[in-house]
C-alpha positions in Angstrom: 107.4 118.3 94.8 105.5 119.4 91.5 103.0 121.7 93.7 103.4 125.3 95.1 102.2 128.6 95.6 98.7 128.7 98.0 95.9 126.1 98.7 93.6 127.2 95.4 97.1 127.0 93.2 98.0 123.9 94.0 94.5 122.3 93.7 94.8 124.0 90.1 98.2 122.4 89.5 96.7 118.7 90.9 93.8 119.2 88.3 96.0 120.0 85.3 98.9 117.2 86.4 95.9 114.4 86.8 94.6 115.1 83.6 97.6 114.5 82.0 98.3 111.2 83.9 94.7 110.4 82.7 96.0 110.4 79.1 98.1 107.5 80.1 96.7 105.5 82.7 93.4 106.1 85.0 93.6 107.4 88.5 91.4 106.3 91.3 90.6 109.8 93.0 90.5 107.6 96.1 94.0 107.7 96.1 94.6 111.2 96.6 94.6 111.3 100.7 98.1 109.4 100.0 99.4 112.5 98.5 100.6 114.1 101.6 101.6 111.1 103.4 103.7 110.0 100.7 105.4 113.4 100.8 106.1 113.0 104.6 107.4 109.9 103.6 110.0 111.6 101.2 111.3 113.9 103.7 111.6 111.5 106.1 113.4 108.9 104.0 116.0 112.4 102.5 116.8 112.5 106.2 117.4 109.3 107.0 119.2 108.7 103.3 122.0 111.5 104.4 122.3 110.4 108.1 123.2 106.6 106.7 126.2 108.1 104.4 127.1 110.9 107.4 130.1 108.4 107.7 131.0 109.0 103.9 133.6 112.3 103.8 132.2 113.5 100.8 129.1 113.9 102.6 129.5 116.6 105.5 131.6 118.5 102.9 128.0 118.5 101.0 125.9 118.4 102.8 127.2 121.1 105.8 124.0 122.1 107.1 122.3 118.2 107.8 124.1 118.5 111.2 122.8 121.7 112.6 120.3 122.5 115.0 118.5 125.2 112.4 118.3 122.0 109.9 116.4 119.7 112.3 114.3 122.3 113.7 113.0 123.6 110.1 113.0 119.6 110.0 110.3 119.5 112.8 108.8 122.5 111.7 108.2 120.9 108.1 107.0 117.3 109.6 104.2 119.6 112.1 102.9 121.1 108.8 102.8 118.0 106.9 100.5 116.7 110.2 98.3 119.4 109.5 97.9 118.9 105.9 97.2 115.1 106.4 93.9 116.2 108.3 92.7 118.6 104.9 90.8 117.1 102.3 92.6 116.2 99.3 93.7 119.2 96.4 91.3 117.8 94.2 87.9 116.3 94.3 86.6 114.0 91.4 83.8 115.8 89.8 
C-alpha cells in the first residue's frame, strides 16, 4: 500500500522504506518475494472482511459498490495482476 507509480519508482520507494526499517530492526532481503503475496492476501481478506458484515445495514449503505458486477470484475482483474507480479523478482535486491 506504501508503493506506486512504475516498476523503477517503486523499487526506489522499497530502497528508501527498507532503510528506514533498518534503523530499527534488520531485514532478511530473503523476505522480500512475500511482498506481493502478502498484498494478495490483503485484498483478498478486504473482500472477504465486507462480504461477512454484508448482513450488517450499515454496510450496503457503505459500502454500495461491493455488490456489483464492475466491483468483482476489477476484483479479478486486480488478483490476475497480482499473479503476474508474484512471478517478478522482488523491488529490491540486497546489494
Amino acid at each position: 500500500m506504501l508503493l506506486s507509480g512504475e516498476r523503477s519508482d517503486m523499487a526506489g520507494q522499497m530502497a528508501d522504506l527498507l532503510a528506514g526499517y533498518e534503523d530499527f530492526c534488520e531485514f532478511n532481503p530473503r523476505e522480500l518475494h512475500l511482498v506481493e503475496a502478502l498484498r494478495t492476501l490483503r485484498l483478498i481478506h478486504y473482500a472477504a472482511w465486507l462480504a461477512r458484515r454484508w448482513d450488517d445495514p450499515a454496510f450496503p449503505m457503505a459500502f454500495p459498490w461491493f455488490n456489483t458486477q464492475r466491483y468483482w470484475q476489477d476484483r479479478i482483474l486486480e488478483l490476475r495482476e497480482q499473479i503476474a507480479l508474484m512471478d517478478e523478482p522482488p523491488l529490491w535486491q540486497a546489494p
